[in-house]
Each structure stands twice: as structure tokens, then as C-alpha cells.
C-alpha positions in Angstrom: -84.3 -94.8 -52.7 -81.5 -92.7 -54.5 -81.2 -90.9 -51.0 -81.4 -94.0 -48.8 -77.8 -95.7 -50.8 -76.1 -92.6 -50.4 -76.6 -91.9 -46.4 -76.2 -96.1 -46.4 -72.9 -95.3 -48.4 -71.7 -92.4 -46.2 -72.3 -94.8 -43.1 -70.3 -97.7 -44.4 -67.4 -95.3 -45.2 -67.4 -93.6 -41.6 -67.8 -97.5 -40.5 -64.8 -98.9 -42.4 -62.7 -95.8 -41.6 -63.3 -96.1 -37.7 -62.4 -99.8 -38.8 -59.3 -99.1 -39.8 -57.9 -96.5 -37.9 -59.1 -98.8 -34.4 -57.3 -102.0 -36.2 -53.8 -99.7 -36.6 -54.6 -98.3 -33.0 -54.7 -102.0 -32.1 -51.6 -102.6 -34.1 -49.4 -99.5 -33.0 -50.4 -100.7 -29.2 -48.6 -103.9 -29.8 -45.6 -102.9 -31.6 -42.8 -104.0 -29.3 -40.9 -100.5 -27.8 -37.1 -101.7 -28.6 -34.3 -100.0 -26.2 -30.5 -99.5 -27.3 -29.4 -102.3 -25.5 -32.0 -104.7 -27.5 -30.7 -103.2 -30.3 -26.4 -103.5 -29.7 -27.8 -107.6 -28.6 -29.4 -108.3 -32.0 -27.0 -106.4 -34.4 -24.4 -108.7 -32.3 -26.5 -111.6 -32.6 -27.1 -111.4 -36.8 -23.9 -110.4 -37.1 -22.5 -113.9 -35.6 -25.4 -115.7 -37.6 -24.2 -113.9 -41.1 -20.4 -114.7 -40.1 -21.2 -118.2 -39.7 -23.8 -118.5 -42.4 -20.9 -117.0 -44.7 -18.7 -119.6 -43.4 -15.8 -117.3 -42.8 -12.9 -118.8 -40.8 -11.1 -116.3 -40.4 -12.4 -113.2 -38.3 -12.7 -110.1 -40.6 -10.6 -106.8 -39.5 -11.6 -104.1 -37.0 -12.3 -101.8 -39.7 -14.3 -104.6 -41.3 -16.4 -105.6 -38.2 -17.3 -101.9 -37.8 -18.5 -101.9 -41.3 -20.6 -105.3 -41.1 -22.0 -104.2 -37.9 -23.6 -100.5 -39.1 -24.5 -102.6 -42.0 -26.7 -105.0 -39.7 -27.9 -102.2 -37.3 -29.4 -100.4 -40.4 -31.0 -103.4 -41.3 -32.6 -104.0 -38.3 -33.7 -100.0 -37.7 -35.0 -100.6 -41.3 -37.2 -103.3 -40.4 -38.5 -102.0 -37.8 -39.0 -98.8 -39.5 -40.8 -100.8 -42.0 -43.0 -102.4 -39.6 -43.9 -98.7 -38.0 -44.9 -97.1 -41.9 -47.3 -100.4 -42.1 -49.4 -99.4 -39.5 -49.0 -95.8 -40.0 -50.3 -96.5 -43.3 -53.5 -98.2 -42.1 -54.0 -95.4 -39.9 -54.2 -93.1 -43.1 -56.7 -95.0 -45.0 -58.9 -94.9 -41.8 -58.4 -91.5 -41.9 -58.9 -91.1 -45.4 -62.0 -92.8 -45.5 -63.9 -90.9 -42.5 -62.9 -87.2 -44.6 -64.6 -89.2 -47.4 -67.8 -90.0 -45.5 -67.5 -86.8 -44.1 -67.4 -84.9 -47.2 -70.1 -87.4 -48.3 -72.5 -86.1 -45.8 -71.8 -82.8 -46.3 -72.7 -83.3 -49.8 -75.8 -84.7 -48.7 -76.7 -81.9 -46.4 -75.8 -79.0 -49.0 -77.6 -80.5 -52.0 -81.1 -80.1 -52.9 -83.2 -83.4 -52.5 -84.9 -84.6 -55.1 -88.4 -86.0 -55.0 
């Protein structure tokens, strides 16, 4: 019975892993591909949305634009940075779960059964 739980255990593993690492192949597939023209249209387009949300009549400086602007384009590549590591990370735990059933039948294999 002993013998039985662990190959059921090994299998579960290798099953959740293959899980995982489909769902973050799943995810990664969907991840929208952004080009540098997307990104100039929504750092311009946050950047009018914090100017008015800050209620600032005036038009900041050059120098200050510039500023605001890196400031919003590193908030966006953040983000989407962000939402890259997410998947990534599911990927790993897939990953990490099939080297755990792996090792788990390896274990199996190598030790001496019992009975």
C-alpha cells in the first residue's frame, strides 16, 4: 500500500507540474506583444490623465515634461515587466514540481522495496 501512495504521489506531482507549466504556456501566448509606438501613445496618454487628475493649469517646463514622461514610461515598462515575472514564475513552479516527481521516481526505482 506504502508503494502504491508514493508512485500515486509521484504521478500527481508530474500531473500538477505539466499543469502549471501548460497554464503559463497558455498565459505567456496571450500576453499582448507591445511595439514602441504603443508605448510613446500610452506614456502620452497617462501622462495627460496625471496632468489633469493633478489639476495643474499651468503646463509644467520642458525640462519638467521630460522628467514626468520617463517617469510614466518606467511605469508602464514596469507593469508590464511585472505581468511577464508572473507567468515566468508559474512556469518555474511547473518546472519545479516535474524535477520533484522526477526525483520522486527515481527514488522509487533506486530503493529497495519492501514487502
Amino acid at each position: 500500500m506504502q508503494g502504491r501512495l508514493r508512485y500515486r504521489l509521484g504521478f500527481l506531482l508530474a500531473a500538477g507540474g505539466i499543469g502549471l507549466c501548460g497554464y503559463a504556456g497558455l498565459q505567456w501566448h496571450a500576453l499582448p506583444h507591445y511595439s514602441e509606438e504603443d508605448l510613446k501613445t500610452s506614456t502620452e496618454l497617462n501622462l495627460q490623465i496625471d496632468l489633469a487628475r493633478q489639476g495643474i493649469r499651468d503646463q509644467p517646463g520642458a525640462e519638467q515634461m521630460e522628467t514626468l514622461r520617463q517617469r510614466e514610461r518606467a511605469e508602464i515598462e514596469a507593469e508590464i515587466s511585472a505581468e511577464r515575472d508572473t507567468v515566468l514564475r508559474w512556469f518555474a513552479a511547473g518546472l519545479g514540481l516535474l524535477v520533484i516527481a522526477v526525483g520522486q521516481a527515481v527514488m522509487l526505482r533506486l530503493s529497495p522495496s519492501v514487502g
